[in-house]
C-alpha positions as CSV (number, residue, x, y, z in Angstrom):
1,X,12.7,-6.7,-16.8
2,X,14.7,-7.3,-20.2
3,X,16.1,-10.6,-18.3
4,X,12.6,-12.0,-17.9
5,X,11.4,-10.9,-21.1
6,X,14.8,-12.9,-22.5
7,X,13.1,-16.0,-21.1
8,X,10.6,-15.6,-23.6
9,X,7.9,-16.9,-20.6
10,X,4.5,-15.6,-20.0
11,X,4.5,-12.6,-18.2
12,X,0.9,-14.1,-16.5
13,X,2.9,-17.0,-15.1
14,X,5.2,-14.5,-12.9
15,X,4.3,-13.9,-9.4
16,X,5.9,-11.4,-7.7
17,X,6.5,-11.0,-3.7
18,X,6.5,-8.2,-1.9
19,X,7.6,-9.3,1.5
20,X,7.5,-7.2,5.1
21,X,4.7,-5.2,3.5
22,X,3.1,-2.3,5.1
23,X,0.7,0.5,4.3
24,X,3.5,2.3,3.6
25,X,4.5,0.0,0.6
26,X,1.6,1.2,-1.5
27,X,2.9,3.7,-3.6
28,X,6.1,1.3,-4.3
29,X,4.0,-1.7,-4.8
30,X,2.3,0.2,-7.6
31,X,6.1,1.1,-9.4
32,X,6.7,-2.4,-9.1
33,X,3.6,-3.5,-11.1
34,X,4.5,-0.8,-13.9
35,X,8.2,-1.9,-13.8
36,X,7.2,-6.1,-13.8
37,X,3.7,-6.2,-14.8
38,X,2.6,-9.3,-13.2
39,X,0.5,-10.3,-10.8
40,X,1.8,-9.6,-7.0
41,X,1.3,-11.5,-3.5
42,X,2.2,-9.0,-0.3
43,X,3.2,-11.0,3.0
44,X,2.9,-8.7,5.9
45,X,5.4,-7.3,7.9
46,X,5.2,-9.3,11.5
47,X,9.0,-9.7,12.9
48,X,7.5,-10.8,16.7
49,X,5.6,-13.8,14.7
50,X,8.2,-14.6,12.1
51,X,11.0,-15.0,15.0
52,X,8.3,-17.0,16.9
53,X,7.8,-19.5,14.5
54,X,11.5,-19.8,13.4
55,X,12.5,-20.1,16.9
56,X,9.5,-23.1,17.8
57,X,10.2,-24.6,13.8
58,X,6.8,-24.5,13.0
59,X,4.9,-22.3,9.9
60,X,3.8,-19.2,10.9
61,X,0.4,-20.2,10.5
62,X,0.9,-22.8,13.9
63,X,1.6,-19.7,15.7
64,X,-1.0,-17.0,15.0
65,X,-3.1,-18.1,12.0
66,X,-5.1,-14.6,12.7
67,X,-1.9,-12.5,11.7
68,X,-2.1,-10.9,8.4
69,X,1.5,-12.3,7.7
70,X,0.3,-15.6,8.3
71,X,-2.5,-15.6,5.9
72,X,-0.5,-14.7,3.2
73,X,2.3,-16.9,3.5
74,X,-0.2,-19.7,3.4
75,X,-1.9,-18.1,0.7
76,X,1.5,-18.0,-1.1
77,X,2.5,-21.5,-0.3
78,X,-1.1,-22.3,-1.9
79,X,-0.4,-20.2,-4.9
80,X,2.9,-22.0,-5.3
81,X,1.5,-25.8,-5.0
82,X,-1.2,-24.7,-7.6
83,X,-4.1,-24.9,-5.2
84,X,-5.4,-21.7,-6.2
85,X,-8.0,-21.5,-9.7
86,X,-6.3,-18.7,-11.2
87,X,-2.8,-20.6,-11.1
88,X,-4.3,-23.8,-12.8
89,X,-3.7,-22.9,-16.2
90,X,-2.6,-25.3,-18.8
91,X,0.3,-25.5,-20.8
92,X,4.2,-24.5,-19.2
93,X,6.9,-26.7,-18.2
94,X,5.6,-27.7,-15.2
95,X,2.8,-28.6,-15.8
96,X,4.5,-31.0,-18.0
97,X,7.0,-32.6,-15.7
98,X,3.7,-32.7,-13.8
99,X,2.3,-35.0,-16.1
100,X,5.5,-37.1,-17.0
101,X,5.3,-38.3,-13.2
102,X,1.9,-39.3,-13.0
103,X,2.1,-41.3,-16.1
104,X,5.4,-42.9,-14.7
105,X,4.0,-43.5,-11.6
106,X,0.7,-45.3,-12.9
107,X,3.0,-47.7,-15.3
C-alpha cells in the first residue's frame, strides 16, 4: 500500500481483482479491502471454461455467457472501457488524453 499511496492517486480510482474466486475467498477478500481499501471486482474460478475459450480464441463470454466467470470478466472489461456509471468520474489523466484525442481527431 505505501507504493500506491506514493503515487499520490485517488484511492477511489483503484480497482482491485480478485481472480479464480470462490466462496472460500471471503474471508481473504475482506483482508484485502482493509489492506487496499478500494473498490474490488471477483472473476470466478471456472478452469473447464477459461481453457475452452483460450483453446477456441474466443472471450469467455462466446463460450458460456451463463458462467459466473463469464459475467464478470465482461463486467470487468466494461469497468475498464468506462462503460459502467460509477467509473465515469471526471478529472484523472485519462480522462484527459481521452479528451486530447477527440479534439485532435475533430480538427
Amino acid at each position: 500500500m505505501l507504493a500506491v499511496s506514493r503515487l499520490n492517486y485517488p484511492a477511489e480510482k483503484y480497482l482491485g481483482v480478485a481472480n479464480f474466486y470462490t466462496d472460500a475467498h471471503a474471508e481473504y477478500l475482506e483482508n484485502l479491502r482493509t489492506i487496499i481499501p478500494c473498490r474490488w471486482h471477483t472473476v470466478a474460478k471456472a478452469e473447464a471454461a477459461f481453457s475452452e475459450a483460450l483453446l477456441r480464441g474466443v472471450p469467455i463470454w462466446n463460450v458460456d455467457p451463463q458462467n459466473p466467470a463469464a459475467m464478470g470478466m465482461e463486467k470487468l472489461c466494461q469497468r475498464i472501457l468506462g462503460n459502467v456509471p460509477q467509473m465515469q468520474e471526471k478529472g484523472g489523466v485519462f480522462s484527459r488524453i481521452k479528451s486530447w484525442f477527440a479534439v485532435s481527431a475533430s480538427a
